[in-house]
C-alpha positions, 0 to 999 in steps of 0.5 A: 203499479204496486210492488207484489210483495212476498209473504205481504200477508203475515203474523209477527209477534202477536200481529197479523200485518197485510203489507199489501193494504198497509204500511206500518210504522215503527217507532225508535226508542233508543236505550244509548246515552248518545244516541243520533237523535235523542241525546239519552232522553230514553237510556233509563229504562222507566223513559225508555219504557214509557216512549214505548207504550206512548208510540204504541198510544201514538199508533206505532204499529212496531217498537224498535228499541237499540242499546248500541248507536250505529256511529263509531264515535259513540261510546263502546258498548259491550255485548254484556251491556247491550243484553241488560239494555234491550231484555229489560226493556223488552220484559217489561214493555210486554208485561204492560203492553202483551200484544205489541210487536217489538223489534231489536236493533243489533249486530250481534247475535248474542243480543238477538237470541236474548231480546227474542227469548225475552219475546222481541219479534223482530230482529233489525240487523243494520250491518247486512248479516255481518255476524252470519249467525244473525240468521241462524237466530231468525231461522231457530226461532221463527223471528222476523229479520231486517236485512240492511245494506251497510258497507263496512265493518260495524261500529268502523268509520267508512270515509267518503264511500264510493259507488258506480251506481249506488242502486244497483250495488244496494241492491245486488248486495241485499240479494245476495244477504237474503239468500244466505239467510234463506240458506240459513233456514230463515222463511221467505215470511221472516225477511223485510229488507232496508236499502239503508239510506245515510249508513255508509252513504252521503247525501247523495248517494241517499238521494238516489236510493230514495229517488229509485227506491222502488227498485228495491221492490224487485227484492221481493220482500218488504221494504223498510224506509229508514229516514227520520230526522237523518242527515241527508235531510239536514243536508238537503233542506238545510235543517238541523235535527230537531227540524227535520220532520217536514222533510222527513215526512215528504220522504216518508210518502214518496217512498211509501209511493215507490213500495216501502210498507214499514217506515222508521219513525221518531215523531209517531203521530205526525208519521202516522198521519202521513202515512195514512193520507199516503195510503188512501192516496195509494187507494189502500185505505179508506177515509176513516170519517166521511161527513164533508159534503156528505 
């Protein structure tokens, strides 16, 4: 069955998305010289740049761009610093690429507001509203906003973390996150929500959420998969980072069965291709040739 999705029908940015019949894929650019994945590949801004518009090229429906690795042995980041990094970035993404919808991945406020007056459209705050204010910025200027599950302080090491049932918990937590943003102002239409898969989790509470992913669909907005490449799938399938992708993939789809409609991705065209097999399986899309014993 497929979830009823808030709002599945709305404009972000310069984009019109149908949640609905689509699921979009967000690439990751990441302006950190010790960013998980990339290892500073992009921290400059002309790489950082071109990774964009070739995702864009790719198919990437969204650009995500973060100046502050989620890890808290990464090297510190000052607000002051993460502004530079994300409104360059952001000026000159959209001076070559007008249309494209892009989105910040941060904690703070302060950064939020500057990447949105800069023209990002999406807020990704994986701290779940640590810093309330987070939404005020959402509901001033209209923008979109990921709300995350994550348990602790941000940039703060959480050791071995526990739950009863970890579904359940994500999931009261989440509800609860967007009714303060609702309290703050922010529109049914402007919240995606992120069950959070390896933040403040292991492998397998990871698992479970992905197993039971459909659940979180009872939240009502959309629903972002974040899973490229992280440690659960290491762990699981026994793989190093650099060969994550099939296992990436197989959770990509399965999540995209139980209602994701936005998926976070570091390989865009295989990401893509996934997706769009996941949605014609789903009978959302059409093939886009038909010649086979035509």
């Amino acid at each position: 069955m497929r979830p009823t999705i808030t709002a599945a029908q709305r404009r972000i940015g310069g984009r019109e998305f149908d949640f609905d019949r689509r699921a979009a894929v967000m690439a990751i650019v990441n302006r950190t010289r010790d960013s998980f994945f990339d290892d500073g590949r992009t921290y400059d801004l002309q790489p950082a740049v071109d990774a964009a518009l070739a995702a864009i090229e790719a198919g990437a429906d969204i650009v995500d761009v973060g100046g502050v690795p989620f890890s808290p042995i990464a090297r510190e980041v000052s607000e002051s610093e993460e502004i530079d990094l994300i409104v360059g970035f952001v000026e000159e993404v959209l001076s070559q690429a007008p249309t494209a919808v892009l989105s910040v991945d941060t904690f703070r406020s302060a950064v939020a507001g500057a990447a949105v007056g800069a023209g990002a459209a999406i807020i990704n705050d994986t701290s779940g509203l640590a810093d309330p204010a987070l939404a005020e910025v959402a509901a001033k200027s209209g923008a979109t906003i990921v709300i995350t599950h994550s348990k602790a302080v941000p940039r703060t090491l959480l050791p071995s973390p526990r739950y009863d049932d970890v579904v359940r918990e994500v999931s009261e937590f989440l509800s609860l996150r967007v009714q303060q943003a609702v309290d703050a102002g922010v529109t049914p239409a402007q919240l995606i929500v992120d069950p959070g898969p390896d933040l403040n989790k292991n492998t397998l509470h990871t698992l479970e959420i992905v197993r039971r992913f459909d659940e979180f669909a009872r939240l009502g907005p959309p629903l972002l998969a974040a899973l490229s490449n992280k440690d659960f799938v290491g762990e699981t399938v026994d793989r190093p980072k650099r060969e994550r992708l099939p296992g990436t993939l197989v959770a990509t789809a399965w999540c995209l069965e139980r209602g994701a409609r936005i998926v976070r991705a570091h390989d865009v065209a295989a990401t893509v291709d996934a997706v769009r097999m996941a949605e014609a399986l789903l009978g959302l899309r059409e093939p886009t040739n038909l010649r086979h014993n035509i």
